[in-house]
LOGUFI-136719 format. One line per field, with one value per residue (C-alpha): residue number from 1; residue in three letters; x, y, z. Coordinates in steps of 0.001 Angstrom, whole numbers, plus 500000, padded with zeros to 6 digits. Each point is the difference from the previous one (the first is absolute). Example, Ala and Ser with C-alpha at 12.3 -4.5 7.8 and 13.67 -1.06 7.14 Angstrom:
<atoms>
num = (1,2)
residu = (ala,ser)
east = (512300,501370)
north = (495500,503440)
up = (507800,499340)
</atoms>
This chain:
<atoms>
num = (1,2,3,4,5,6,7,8,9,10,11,12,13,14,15,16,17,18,19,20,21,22,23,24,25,26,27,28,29,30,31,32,33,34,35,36,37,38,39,40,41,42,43,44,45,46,47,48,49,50,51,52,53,54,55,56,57,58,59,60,61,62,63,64,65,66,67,68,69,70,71,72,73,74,75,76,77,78,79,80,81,82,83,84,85,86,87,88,89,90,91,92,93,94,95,96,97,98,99,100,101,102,103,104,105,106,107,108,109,110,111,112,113,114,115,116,117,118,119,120,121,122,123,124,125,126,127,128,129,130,131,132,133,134)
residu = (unk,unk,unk,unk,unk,unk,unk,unk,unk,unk,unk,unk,unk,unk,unk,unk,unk,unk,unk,unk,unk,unk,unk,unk,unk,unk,unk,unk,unk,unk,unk,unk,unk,unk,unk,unk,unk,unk,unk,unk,unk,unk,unk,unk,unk,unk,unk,unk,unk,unk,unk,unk,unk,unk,unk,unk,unk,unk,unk,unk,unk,unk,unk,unk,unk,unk,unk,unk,unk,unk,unk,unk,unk,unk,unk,unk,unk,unk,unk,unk,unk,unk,unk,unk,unk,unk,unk,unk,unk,unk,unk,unk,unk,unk,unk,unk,unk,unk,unk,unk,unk,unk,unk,unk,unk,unk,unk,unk,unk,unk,unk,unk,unk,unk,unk,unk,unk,unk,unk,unk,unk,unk,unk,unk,unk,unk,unk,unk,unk,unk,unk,unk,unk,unk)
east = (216102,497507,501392,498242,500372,498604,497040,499126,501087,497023,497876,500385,499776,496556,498881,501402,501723,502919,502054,502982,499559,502096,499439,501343,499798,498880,499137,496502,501283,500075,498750,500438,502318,501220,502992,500611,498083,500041,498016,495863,499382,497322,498413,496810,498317,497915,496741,501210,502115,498063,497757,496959,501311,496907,502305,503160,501601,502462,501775,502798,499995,500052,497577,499251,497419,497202,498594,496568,502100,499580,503523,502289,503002,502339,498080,499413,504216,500535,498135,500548,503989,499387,498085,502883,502823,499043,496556,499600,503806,503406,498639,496165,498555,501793,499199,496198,500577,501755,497110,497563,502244,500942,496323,499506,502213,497508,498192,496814,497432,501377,500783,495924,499337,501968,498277,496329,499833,502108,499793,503601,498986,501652,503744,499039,498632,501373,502641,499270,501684,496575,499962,503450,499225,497353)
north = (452537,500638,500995,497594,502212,503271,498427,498334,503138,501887,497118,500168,503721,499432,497533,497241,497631,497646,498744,497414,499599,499540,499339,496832,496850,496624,496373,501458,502874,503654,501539,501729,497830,500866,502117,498241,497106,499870,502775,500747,501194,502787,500539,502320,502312,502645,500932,502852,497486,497577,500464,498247,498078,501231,503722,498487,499844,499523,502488,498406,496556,501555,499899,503678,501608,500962,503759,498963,498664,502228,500298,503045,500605,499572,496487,499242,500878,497235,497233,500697,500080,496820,498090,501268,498911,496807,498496,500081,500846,498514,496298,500460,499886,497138,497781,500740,498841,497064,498786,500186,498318,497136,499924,499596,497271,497709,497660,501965,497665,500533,503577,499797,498267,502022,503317,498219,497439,500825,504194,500624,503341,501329,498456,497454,501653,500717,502842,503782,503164,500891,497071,500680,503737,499246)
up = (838792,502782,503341,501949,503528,498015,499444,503445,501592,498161,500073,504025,499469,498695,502654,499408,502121,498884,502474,499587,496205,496828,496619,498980,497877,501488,499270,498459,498259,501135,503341,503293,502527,503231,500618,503360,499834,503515,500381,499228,497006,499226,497498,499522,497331,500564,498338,498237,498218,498949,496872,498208,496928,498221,500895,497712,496929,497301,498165,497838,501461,503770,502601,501417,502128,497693,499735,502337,502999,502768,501245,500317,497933,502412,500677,495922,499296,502851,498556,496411,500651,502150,497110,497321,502018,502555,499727,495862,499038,501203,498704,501798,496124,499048,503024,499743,496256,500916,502255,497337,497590,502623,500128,496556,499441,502122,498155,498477,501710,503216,499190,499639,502977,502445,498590,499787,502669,502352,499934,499442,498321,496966,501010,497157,497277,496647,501038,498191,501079,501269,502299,500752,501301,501215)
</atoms>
């Protein structure tokens, strides 16, 4: 189970801000909500924090910072322990999955039309677990 203020505590501690948040569940699935919704909410990564997907990968079904990013370990622990436990675990996998396979149940000639006439990207193709990590 992840302890949800651990982790923005040393995501603040490494620049970030997050201010009035929660994890939570909502009419589209999982996200951040307010705490007080009342209050602003902030929300803000740094550059330390945010790496080149051409810097990723998988190892064992989980995305992780790959060997060429040029983050420190301190940095690299964050993010990998944040892609294990919120964005890719605790359902993120699944959803992402579900999408492609909501997609897929379109009709196949619209399926074709929304990736070739109307640039819909790669939401419509056949799903593979390369499109899928990718």
């Amino acid at each position: 189970m992840t302890d949800w203020n651990e982790l923005l505590a040393e995501f603040r501690a490494l620049g970030g801000t997050a201010d009035n948040i929660r994890l939570g569940r909502g009419e589209f699935g999982r996200g951040l909500f307010p705490i007080d919704p009342a209050r602003p909410v902030a929300v803000r990564i740094p550059e330390n924090l945010l790496v080149a997907q051409k810097d990723m990968i998988f190892v064992n079904g989980v995305p992780r910072v790959g060997p060429g990013a040029t983050v420190s370990d301190r940095e690299r622990r964050w993010l990998d322990r944040y892609l294990e436990e919120i964005s890719w675990g605790d359902g993120g996998a699944d959803e992402v999955k579900g999408m492609f396979e909501a997609a897929g149940a379109l009709p196949a000639e619209l399926r074709h039309a929304l990736q070739t006439e109307h640039f819909c990207g790669s939401w419509f193709a056949e799903p593979t677990e390369a499109l899928i990590q990718d």
